[in-house]
N, C-alpha and C positions, 0 to 999 in steps of 0.2 A: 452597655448600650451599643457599642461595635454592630452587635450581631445584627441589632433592627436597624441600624444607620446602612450596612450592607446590602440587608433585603431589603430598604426602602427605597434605597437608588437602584438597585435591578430591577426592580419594578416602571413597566410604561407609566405612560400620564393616566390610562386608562383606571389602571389596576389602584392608582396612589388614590382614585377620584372616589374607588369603590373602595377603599382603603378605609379612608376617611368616611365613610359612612358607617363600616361595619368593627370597626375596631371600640369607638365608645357606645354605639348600640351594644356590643358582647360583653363588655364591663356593666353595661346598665341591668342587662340580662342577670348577669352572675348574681350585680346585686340584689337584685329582687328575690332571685332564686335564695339567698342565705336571709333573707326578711324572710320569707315564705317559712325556712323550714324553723328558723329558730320563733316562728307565729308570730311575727310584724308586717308581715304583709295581708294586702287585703282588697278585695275593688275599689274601698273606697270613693264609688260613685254612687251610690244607694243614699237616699235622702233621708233623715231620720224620721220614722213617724211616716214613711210614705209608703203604703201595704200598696196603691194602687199603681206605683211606679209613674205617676203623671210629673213628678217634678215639685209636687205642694203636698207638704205635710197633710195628712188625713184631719187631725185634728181643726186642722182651719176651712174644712171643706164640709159645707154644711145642703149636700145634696140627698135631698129628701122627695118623699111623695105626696101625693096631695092624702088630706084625711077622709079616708074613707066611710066613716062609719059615724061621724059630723060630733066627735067630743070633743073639737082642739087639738089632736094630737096628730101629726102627720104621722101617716100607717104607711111600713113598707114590704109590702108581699113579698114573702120570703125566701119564692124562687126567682126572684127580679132581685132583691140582694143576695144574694147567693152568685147569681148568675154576675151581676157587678164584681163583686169580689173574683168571682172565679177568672175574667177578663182583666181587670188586674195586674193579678198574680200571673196571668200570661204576658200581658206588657212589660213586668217587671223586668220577666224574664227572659225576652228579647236577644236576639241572637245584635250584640254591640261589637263591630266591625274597629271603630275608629278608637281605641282602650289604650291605657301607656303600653303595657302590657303586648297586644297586638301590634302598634307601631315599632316598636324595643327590636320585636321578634321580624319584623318585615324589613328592619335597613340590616341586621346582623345576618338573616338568609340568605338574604339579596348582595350585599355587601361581599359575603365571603366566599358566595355560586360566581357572581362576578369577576373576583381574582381567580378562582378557579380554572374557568372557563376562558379568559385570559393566558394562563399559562400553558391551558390543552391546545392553544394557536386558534379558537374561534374568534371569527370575526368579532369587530367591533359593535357592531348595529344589533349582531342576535348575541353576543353575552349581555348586555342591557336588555334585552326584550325577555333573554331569558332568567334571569334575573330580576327582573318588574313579575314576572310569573312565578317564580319560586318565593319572593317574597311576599305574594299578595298569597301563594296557597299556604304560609304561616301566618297570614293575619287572620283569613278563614279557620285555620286550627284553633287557635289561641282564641279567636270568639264562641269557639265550638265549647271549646275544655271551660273557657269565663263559663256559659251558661250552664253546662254540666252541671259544673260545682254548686251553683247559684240553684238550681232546680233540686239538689241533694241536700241544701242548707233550708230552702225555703217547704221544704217537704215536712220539716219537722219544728218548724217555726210557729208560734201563734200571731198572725194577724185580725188585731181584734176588727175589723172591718166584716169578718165574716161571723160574727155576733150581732149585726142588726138584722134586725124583726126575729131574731131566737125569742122564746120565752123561757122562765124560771127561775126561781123563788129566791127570795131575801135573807141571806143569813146575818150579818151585821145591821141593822136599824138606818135608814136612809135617811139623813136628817132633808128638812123643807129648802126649796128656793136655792138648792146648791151651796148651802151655807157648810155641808161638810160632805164626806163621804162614806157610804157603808158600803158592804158587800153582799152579792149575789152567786149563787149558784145558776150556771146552766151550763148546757153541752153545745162545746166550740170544738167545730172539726175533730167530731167523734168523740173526745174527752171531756168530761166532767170536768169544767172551769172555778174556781173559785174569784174573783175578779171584785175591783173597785168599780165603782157607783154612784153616780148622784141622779136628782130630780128637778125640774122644773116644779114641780106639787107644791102648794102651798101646805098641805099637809104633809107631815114624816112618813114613809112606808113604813111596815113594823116587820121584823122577822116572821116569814113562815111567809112572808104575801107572795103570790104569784107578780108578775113584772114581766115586760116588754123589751127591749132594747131598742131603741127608738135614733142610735146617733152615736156621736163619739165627746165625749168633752173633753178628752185629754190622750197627750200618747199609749197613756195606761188607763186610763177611765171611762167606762160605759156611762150614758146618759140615757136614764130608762124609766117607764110612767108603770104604773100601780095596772095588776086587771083582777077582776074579781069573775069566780064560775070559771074559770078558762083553764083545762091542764096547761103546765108549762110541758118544755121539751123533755125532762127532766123527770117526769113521769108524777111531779106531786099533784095536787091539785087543792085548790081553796074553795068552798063556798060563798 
């Protein structure tokens, strides 16, 4: 420890002040960097169950339309959910400035452009000035590359929020009143879904019925009414 006792006293007050900032940011850095590749790292700000990025699980958000068609069942026009989901998934993905991640990378930039810039003999007033700039343009990076990833993850992700007002048909038997759960076919962002299910119905749906998506009842479970005469997305259709 000689060697660092030696370069820390040849260092001004200046240089120790930026010292002290960017020497345990670059350890935090490293850190992260070996969670990353050996796949423990993570954003870890993403809410469980929250497809619309507002902060509240989907599940407990019970935002609906009035029923159009006067049976009880709030109806939701499919390009007004669509259009919900699709804003969303743009909030989700949000360009987030203030991340450990982004702060790690802004005192270790800044921290070590500042000794630098110290030792080339610039003043005091613009190696801090320029240094507040070199590490605000890695927080900007670092939030760039966060939503990158975040938009390449969320590309191939099912958010079942983009399942309400879909139609299509019943393959497991949907028992009554939410007393258990069956399963439904329809097409969720292009693909063929097979997905859980319940009803409000005071009758059971039976396999082959055509069906609505009307909601969410759980992180993984559609909440969906019975329709008769109506193709689903899915191309079957019921009489």
């Amino acid at each position: 420890m000689a060697w660092f006792t030696t370069w820390w006293q040849s260092m001004t007050a200046l240089q120790q002040a930026f010292a002290c900032v960017a020497i345990p940011a670059t350890l935090l850095l490293v850190i992260q960097l070996i969670l990353m590749l050996v796949g423990l790292g993570g954003h870890g700000d993403a809410v469980s169950g929250d497809f619309d990025g507002d902060g509240i699980p989907d599940s407990l958000e019970t935002d609906f339309s009035a029923d159009l068609n006067g049976d009880g069942v709030p109806d939701l026009p499919h390009d007004a959910a669509q259009a919900d989901a699709q804003n969303g998934a743009a909030h989700g993905t949000g360009l987030r400035l203030f991340t450990l991640q982004g702060l790690v990378a802004f005192f270790a930039v800044g921290g070590w452009l500042g000794i630098v810039l110290q030792d080339a003999g610039a003043p005091g007033w613009s190696s801090v000035l320029i240094a507040l700039t070199g590490g605000s343009a890695a927080l900007f990076l670092v939030a760039f590359v966060i939503r990158w990833f975040s938009s390449m993850q969320e590309s191939g992700t099912l958010a079942l929020r983009n399942a309400i007002a879909r139609t299509g048909t019943v393959y497991l038997k949907i028992p009554p009143c939410r007393s258990g759960t069956g399963k439904v076919n329809l097409l969720v962002q292009e693909q063929l879904r097979e997905l859980e299910a319940v009803t409000d119905s005071e009758t059971p749906i039976p396999a082959g019925a055509n069906i609505q998506v009307i909601g969410l009842a759980g992180e993984n479970t559609l909440l969906v009414r019975a329709l008769s005469g109506v193709s689903s997305d899915n191309g079957r259709h019921t009489v």
